[in-house]
N, C-alpha and C positions, 0 to 999 in steps of 0.2 A: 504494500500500500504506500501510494508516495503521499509525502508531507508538504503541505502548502509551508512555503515559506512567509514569514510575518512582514509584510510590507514596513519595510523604514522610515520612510517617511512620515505612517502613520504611527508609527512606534514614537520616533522621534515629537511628536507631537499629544500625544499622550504623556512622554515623562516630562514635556516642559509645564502642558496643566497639573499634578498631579506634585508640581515644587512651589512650595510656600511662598508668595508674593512677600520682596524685601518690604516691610515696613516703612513708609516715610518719619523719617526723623525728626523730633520735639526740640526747639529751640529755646533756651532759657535764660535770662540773667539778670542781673540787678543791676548793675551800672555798663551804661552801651549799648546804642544800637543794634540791629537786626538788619542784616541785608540778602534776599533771596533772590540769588540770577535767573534771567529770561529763562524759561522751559523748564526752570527746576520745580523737583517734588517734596516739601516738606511738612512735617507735622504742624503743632502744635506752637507760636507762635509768641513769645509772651517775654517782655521786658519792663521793669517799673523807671529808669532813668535814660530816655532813648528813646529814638524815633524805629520806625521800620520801615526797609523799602523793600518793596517785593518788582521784581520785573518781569516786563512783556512774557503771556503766555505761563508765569507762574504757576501752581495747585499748591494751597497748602489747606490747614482746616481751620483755627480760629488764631487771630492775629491781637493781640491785645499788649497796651500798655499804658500807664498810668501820666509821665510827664515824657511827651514826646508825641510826632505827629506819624500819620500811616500815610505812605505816598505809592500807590499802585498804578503798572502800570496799565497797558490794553489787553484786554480776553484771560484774564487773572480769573481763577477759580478758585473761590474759600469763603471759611462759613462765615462766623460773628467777626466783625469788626470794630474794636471797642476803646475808645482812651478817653482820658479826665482831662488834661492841658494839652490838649494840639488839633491840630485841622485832621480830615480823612480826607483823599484826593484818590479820583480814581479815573482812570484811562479807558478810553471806546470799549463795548463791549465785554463789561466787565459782570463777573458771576457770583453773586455773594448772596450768606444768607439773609444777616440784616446789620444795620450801622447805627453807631451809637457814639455821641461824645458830649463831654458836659461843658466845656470851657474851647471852643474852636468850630472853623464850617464844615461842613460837608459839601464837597463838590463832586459830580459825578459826570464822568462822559458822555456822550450817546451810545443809545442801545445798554444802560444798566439793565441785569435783573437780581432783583433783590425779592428773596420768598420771603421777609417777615418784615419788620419794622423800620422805618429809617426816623431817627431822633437825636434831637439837641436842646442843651439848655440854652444858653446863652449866644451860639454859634450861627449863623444863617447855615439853609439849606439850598442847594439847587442843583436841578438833575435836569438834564440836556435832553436833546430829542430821543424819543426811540425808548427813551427807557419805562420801566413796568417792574412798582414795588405795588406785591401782593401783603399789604400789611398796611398800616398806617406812617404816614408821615407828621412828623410834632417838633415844637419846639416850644420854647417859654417864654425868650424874649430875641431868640433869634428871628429874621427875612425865612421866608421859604418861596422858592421859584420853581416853577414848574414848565417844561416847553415841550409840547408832544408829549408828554408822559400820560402815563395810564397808572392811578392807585388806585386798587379793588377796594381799599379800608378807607378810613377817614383823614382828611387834614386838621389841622388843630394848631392853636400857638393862644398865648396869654396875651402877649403885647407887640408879638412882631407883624410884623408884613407879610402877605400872602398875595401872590400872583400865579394864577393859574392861568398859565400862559398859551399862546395859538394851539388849538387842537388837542390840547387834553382833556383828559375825561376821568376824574374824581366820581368813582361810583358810590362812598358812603356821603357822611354829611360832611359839610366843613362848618368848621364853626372855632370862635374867639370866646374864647372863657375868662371868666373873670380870675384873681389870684387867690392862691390858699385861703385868704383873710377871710375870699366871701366879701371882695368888697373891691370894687375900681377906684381908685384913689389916684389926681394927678397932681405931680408936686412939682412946682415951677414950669421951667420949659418942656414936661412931658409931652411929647405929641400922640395923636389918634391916630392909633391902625389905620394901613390902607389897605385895601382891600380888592385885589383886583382881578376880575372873572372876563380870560379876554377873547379875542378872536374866536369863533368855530369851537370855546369848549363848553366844558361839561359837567357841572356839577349833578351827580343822579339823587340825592339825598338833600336834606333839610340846611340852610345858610342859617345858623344859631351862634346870633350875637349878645354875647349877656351884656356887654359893656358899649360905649360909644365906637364906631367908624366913621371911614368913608368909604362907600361902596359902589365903585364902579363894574358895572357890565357890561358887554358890548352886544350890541346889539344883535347879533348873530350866535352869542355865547345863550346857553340853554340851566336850566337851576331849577331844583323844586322848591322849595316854600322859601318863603323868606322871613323871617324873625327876629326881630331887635333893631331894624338898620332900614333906611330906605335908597333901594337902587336908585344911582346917578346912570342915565345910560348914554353911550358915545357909540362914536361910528366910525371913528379912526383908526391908525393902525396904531398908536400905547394912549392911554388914557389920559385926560387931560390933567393938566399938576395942579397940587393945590393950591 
């Protein structure tokens, strides 16, 4: 009886599935930057005195630091993005899960997508065409900019600025809350939120203003109910100043 011989190349491909993928490696330290080269693949991401920079085409999984800013660059893949004193900056086409800082902006290139939350306290936010965070976008007292963006969840901020800019489309509410106190309080030169809903977009949920604005819409831009505030409407291409 003859014996089939075992095809090699299927052989060969069987013991390379059947070998333990090398783990990507955890990055750590307390004083000193973090720098991950174009294509590379690393873990775990985490410094308390020190910025990070991750390059073009990067993977890694969450990137965090306490005083220091995260600068990525285009089609970078990884999860939480997170620091207390620095900006987050990220390049075209960038993958993350969601972004978070308390003291710095967030800038985002075209084509983000971010599955959870993008949020600041103090910091403005703005994210370029193309992009689509499936979560809510928030800050306190930071700007937030939107242009061609699509959020599935809600926009929100205390006392910053909001533009929802040509052709986006905000499917929860947006809405300007008042602060912890329970109370809108302006002291000296404070000025009033602007608020502005522009070109072709799209608010799908409730515009809830607990506190004073000013509220421009454009005339082609679309909104459900309106709450606290009475629209200004324009027909130009940016809204008129105050």
């Amino acid at each position: 009886m003859l014996r089939r011989a075992f095809p090699f190349p299927l052989f060969f491909a069987l013991a390379l599935a059947a070998t333990p993928a090398v783990a990507a490696e955890d990055i750590s330290r307390v004083n000193g930057g973090i720098e991950v080269a174009a294509g590379e693949q690393a873990g775990d991401l985490s410094t308390v005195n020190g910025g990070i920079r991750i390059g073009d085409g990067a993977v890694f999984k969450d990137a965090t630091t306490v005083n220091g800013g995260i600068r990525a660059g285009s089609r970078i893949q990884g999860g939480e993005l997170t620091t207390v004193n620095g900006g987050i900056r990220l390049g075209e086409q960038a993958q993350v899960e969601s972004i978070a800082t308390v003291n710095g902006k967030i800038e985002a290139g075209p084509g983000l997508r971010a599955s959870d939350d993008v949020d600041s306290v103090s910091g403005s936010i703005f994210i370029d065409r193309g992009g689509r965070v499936d979560g809510d976008v928030s800050t306190v007292s930071g700007g937030i900019g939107l242009v061609g963006t699509e959020v599935t969840g809600s926009v929100e901020t205390v006392s910053g600025d909001i533009t929802v800019g040509i052709g986006s489309h905000v499917h929860g509410d947006l809405r300007v809350r008042k602060s912890s106190g329970g109370s809108w309080i302006r002291f000296g030169t404070s000025r009033i939120p602007r608020i502005v809903i522009g070109p072709d977009a799209v608010v799908g949920g409730t515009m809830q203003f607990d506190h004073e604005v000013k509220l421009y819409v454009h005339e082609t831009a679309t909104t459900g109910a309106i709450n606290g505030a009475t629209p200004i409407s324009f027909s130009t291409a940016r809204a008129p100043q105050d």
